[in-house]
C-alpha positions as CSV (number, residue, x, y, z in Angstrom):
1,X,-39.2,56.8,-31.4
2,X,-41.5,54.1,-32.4
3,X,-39.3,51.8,-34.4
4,X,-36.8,52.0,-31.1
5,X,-39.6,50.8,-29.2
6,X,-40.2,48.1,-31.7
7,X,-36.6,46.8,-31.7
8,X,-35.9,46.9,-28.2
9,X,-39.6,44.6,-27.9
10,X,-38.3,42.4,-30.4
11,X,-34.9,42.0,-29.2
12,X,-36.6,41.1,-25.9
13,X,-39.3,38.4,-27.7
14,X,-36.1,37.0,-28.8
15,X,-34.3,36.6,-25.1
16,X,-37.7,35.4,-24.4
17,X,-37.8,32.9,-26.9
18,X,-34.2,31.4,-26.5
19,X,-34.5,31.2,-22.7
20,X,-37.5,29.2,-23.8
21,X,-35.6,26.9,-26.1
22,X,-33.0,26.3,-23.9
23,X,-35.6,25.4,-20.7
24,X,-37.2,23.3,-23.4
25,X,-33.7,21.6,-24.5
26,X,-32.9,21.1,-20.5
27,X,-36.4,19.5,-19.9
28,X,-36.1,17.1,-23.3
29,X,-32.5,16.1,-21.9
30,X,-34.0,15.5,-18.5
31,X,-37.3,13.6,-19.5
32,X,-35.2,11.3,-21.6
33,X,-32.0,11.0,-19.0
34,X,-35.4,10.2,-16.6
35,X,-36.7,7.3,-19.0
36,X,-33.3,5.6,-18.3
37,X,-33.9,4.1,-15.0
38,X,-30.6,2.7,-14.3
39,X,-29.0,5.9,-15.4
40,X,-31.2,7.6,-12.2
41,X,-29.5,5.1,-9.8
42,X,-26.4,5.9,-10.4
43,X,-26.8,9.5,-10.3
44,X,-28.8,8.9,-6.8
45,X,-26.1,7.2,-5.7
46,X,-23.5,9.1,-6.9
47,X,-25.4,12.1,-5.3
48,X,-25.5,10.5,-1.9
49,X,-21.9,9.6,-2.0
50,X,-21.1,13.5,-2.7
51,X,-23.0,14.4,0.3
52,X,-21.1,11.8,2.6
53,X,-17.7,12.9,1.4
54,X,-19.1,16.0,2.3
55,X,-20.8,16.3,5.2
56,X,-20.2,12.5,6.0
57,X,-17.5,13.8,8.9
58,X,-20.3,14.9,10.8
59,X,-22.2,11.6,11.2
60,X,-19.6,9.2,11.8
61,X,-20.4,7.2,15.3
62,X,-16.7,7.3,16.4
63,X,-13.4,8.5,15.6
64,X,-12.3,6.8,12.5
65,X,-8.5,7.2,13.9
66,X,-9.0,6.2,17.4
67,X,-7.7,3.0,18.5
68,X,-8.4,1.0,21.1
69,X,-5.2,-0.8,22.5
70,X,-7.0,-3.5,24.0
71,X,-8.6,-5.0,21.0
72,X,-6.0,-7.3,19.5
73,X,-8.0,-8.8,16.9
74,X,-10.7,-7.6,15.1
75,X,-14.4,-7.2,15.7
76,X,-16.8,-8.7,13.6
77,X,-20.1,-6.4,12.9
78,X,-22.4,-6.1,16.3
79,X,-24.8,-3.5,16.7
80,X,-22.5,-1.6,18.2
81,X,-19.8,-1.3,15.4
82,X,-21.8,-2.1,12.3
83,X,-19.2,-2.7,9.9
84,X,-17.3,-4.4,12.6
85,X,-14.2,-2.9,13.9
86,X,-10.2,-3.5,11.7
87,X,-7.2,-4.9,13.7
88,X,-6.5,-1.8,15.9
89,X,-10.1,-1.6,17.1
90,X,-10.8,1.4,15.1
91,X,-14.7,1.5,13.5
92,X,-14.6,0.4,9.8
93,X,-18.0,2.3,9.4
94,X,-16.7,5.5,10.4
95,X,-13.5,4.8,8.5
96,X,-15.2,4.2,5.5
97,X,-17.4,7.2,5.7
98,X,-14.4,9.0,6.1
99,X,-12.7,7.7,3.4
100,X,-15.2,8.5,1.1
101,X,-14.1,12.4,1.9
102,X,-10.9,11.5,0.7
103,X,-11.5,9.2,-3.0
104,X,-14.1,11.0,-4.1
105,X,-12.6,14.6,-3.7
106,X,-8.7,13.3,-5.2
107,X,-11.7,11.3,-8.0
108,X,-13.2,14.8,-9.0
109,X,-10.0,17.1,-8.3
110,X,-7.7,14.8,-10.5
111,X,-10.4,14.7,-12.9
112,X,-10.8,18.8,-12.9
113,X,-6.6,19.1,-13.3
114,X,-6.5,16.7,-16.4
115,X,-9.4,18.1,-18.3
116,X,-8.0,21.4,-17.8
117,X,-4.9,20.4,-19.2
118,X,-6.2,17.8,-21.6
119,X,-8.4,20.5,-22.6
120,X,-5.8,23.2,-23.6
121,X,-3.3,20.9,-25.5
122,X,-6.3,19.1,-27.5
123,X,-8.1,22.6,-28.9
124,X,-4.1,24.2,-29.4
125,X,-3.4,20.9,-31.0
126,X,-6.4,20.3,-32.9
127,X,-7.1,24.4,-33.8
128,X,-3.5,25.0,-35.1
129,X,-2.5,21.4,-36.7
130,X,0.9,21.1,-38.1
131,X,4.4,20.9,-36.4
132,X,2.5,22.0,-32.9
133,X,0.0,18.8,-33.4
134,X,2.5,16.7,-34.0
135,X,4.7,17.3,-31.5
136,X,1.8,17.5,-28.5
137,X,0.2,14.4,-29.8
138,X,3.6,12.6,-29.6
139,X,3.7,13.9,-26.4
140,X,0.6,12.6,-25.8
141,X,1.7,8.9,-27.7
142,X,4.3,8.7,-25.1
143,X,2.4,8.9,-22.0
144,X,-0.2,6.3,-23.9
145,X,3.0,4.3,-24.4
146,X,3.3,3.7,-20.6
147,X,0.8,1.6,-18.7
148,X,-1.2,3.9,-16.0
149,X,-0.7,2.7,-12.7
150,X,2.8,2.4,-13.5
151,X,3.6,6.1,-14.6
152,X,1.2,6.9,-11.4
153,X,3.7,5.5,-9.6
154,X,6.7,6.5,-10.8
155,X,4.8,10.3,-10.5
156,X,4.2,9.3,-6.6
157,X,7.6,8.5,-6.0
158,X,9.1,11.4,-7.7
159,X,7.0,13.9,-6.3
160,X,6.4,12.4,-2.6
161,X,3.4,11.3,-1.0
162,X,0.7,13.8,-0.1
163,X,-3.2,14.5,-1.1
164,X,-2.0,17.3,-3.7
165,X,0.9,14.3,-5.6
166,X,-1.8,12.0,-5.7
167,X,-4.0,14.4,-7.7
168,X,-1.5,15.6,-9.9
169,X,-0.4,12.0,-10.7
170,X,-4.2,11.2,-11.1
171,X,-4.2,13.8,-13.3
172,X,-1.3,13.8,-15.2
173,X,-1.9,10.2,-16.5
174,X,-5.4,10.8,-18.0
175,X,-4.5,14.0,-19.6
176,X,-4.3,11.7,-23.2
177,X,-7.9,10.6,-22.7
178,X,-9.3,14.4,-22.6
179,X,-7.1,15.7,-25.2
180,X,-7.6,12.6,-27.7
181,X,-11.4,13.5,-27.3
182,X,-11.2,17.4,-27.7
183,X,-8.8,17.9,-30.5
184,X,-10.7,15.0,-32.9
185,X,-14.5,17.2,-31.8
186,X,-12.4,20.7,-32.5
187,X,-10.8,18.8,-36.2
188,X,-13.8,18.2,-37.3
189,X,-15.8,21.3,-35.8
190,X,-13.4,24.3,-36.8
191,X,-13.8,24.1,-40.8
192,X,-18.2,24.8,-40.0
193,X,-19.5,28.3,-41.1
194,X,-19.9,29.6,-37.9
195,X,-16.3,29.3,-37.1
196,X,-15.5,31.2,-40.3
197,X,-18.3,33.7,-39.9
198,X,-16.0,34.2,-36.0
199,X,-12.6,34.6,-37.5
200,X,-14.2,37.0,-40.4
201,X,-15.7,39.3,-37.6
202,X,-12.3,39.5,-36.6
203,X,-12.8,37.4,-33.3
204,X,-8.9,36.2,-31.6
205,X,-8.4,32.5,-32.0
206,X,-8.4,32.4,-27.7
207,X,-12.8,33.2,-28.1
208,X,-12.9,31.2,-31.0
209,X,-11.3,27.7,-29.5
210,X,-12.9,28.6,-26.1
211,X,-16.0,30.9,-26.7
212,X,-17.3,29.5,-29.6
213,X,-16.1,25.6,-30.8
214,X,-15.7,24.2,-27.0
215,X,-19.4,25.2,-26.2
216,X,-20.6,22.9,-28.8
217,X,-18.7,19.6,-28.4
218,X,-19.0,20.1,-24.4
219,X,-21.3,16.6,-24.3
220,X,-18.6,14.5,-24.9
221,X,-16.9,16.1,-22.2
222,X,-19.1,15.7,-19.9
223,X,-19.8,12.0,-20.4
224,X,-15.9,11.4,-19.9
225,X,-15.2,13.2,-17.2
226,X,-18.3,11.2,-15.5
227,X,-16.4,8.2,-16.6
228,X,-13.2,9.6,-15.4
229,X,-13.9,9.6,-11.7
230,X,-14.8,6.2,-11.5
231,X,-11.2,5.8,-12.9
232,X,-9.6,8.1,-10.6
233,X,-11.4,6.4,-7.7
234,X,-9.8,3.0,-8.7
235,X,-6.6,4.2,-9.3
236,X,-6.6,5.9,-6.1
237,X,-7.5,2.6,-4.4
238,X,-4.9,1.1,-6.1
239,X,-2.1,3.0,-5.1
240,X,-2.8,3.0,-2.0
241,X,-3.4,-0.7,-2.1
242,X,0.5,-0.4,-3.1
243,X,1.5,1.8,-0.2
244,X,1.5,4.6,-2.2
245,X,-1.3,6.7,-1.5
246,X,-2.9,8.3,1.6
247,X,-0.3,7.6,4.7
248,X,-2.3,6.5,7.7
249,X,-3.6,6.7,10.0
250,X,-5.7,9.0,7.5
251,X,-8.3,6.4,6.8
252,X,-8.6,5.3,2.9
253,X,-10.2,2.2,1.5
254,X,-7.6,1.2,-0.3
255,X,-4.7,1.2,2.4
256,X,-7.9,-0.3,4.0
257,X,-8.1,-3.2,1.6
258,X,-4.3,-3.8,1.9
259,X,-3.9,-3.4,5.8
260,X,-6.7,-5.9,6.1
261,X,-4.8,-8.5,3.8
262,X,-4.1,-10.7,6.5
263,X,-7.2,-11.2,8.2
264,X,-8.9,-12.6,4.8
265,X,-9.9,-15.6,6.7
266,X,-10.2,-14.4,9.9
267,X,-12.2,-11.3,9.7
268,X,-13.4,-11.4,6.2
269,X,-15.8,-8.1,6.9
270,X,-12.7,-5.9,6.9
271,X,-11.9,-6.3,3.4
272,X,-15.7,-6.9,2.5
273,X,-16.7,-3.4,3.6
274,X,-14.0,-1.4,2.0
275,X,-14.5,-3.5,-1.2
276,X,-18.0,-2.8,-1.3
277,X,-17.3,1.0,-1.1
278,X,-15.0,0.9,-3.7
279,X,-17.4,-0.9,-6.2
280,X,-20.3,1.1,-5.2
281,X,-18.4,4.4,-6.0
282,X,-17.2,2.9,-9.3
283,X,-20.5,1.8,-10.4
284,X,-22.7,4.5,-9.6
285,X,-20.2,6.7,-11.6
286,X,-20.5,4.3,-14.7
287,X,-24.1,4.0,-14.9
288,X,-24.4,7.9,-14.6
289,X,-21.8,8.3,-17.3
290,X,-23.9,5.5,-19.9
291,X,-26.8,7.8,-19.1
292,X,-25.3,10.8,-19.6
293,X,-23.8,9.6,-23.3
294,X,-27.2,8.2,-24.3
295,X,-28.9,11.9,-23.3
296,X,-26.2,14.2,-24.8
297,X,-24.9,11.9,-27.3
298,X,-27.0,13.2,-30.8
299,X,-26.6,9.5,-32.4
300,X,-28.3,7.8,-30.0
């Protein structure tokens, strides 16, 4: 009766103690992401964007699709409309706000749908080798072959516009980047002891790849999907730049950018603003993704 006693105590030390190791790996991770001060802007910023595509909608000082018929020309910034108001009188603040709702969540939902992907062809690709990594990774060599924005394109106009195309063609281009990254981590992780001591207690090669070799090369993942976001958000920008992405009079800065083409000279703000929003988005994403590689990165 004792020496149950004394196991289940020492199996609960050991909880105990790897809880403690794993608050005390968080708080090293932290202290140093912390020492980084650049790497803390961008994750305040990127923090605050999140909460205005969010709850943004809620704030804005006036409908960002409402036009007022009167207003031929735009409005420079007044007190009244601080970004100024775009060529149909609508409020560029409130437009941008709400356009935030719409790049940041196709950023971080294209992201989500090509890691997932990227993430399953990379650990089949890199676990099994042979004809079935050659074959995905020429798969992957074609879509490399092709320069983004155009394959985005050609996916937009094949599938038809809409929110859910855009993500998937988001998505589908930047599947090689995840891959790439997960099937190198899982060549060189799946030869270690523990991933033999897994496959000799008889554990399925699904909890191996997923369970057991993805948990430890998660960090790079991490740092490029932080990357990846700020990629989505420009490429979403671009296309619709193009007149290819969000149809108006949904409000997106970059059918904002292109609508406001012609006023370059005579209402400069209503490209400045939408610009700015763009740049801020990317930037904040980048600096939190340098930080994030220099934290989890176990070179540096």
């Amino acid at each position: 009766m004792s020496s149950e006693v004394s196991k289940e105590n020492n199996a609960s030390l050991e909880q105990v103690n790897l809880i403690d190791k794993q608050d005390s790996r968080f708080g090293d991770m932290w202290y140093s992401f912390k020492k980084n001060k650049i790497a803390v802007v961008g994750l305040v910023i990127a923090i605050f964007l999140i909460f205005v595509a969010i709850f943004g909608k809620f704030f804005t000082p006036f409908d960002p699709n409402l036009t007022e018929q009167d207003i031929l020309n735009p409005r420079p910034p007044s007190q009244e409309h601080w970004f100024g108001t775009d060529e149909q009188g609508r409020d560029i603040f409130s437009r941008i706000i709400n356009g935030a709702s719409v790049s940041i969540f196709v950023g971080v939902a294209s992201v989500g749908f090509s890691l997932l992907l990227g993430m399953v062809l990379g650990a089949i690709a890199g676990y099994y080798g042979g004809k079935i990594d050659t074959i995905i990774m020429r798969f992957i060599d074609i879509i490399l072959a092709i320069p983004s924005i155009l394959l985005a394109m050609c996916l937009i106009l094949t599938l038809g516009a809409g929110v859910g195309k855009i993500i998937m063609a988001i998505g589908f281009i930047s599947i090689p980047q995840y891959a790439r990254i997960i099937r190198g981590s899982i060549l060189s992780e799946k030869e270690n002891d523990y991933v033999e001591a897994a496959r000799i207690v008889g554990c399925s090669d699904f909890s191996i790849i997923f369970k057991t070799i993805l948990p430890n090369i998660v960090s790079g993942i991490i740092v490029r999907a932080a990357l990846g976001i700020s990629s989505a958000v420009l490429e979403v920008a671009a296309l619709g730049y193009l007149g290819l992405g969000i149809k108006p009079p949904q409000a997106e800065w970059g059918t904002m950018l292109s609508e406001s083409r012609k006023f370059v000279i005579q209402a400069p703000h209503t490209l400045l603003f939408p610009g700015l929003a763009i740049t801020l988005t990317v930037l904040a994403f980048n600096l939190l993704g340098d930080g994030l590689r220099d934290v989890l990165d176990p070179k540096s």
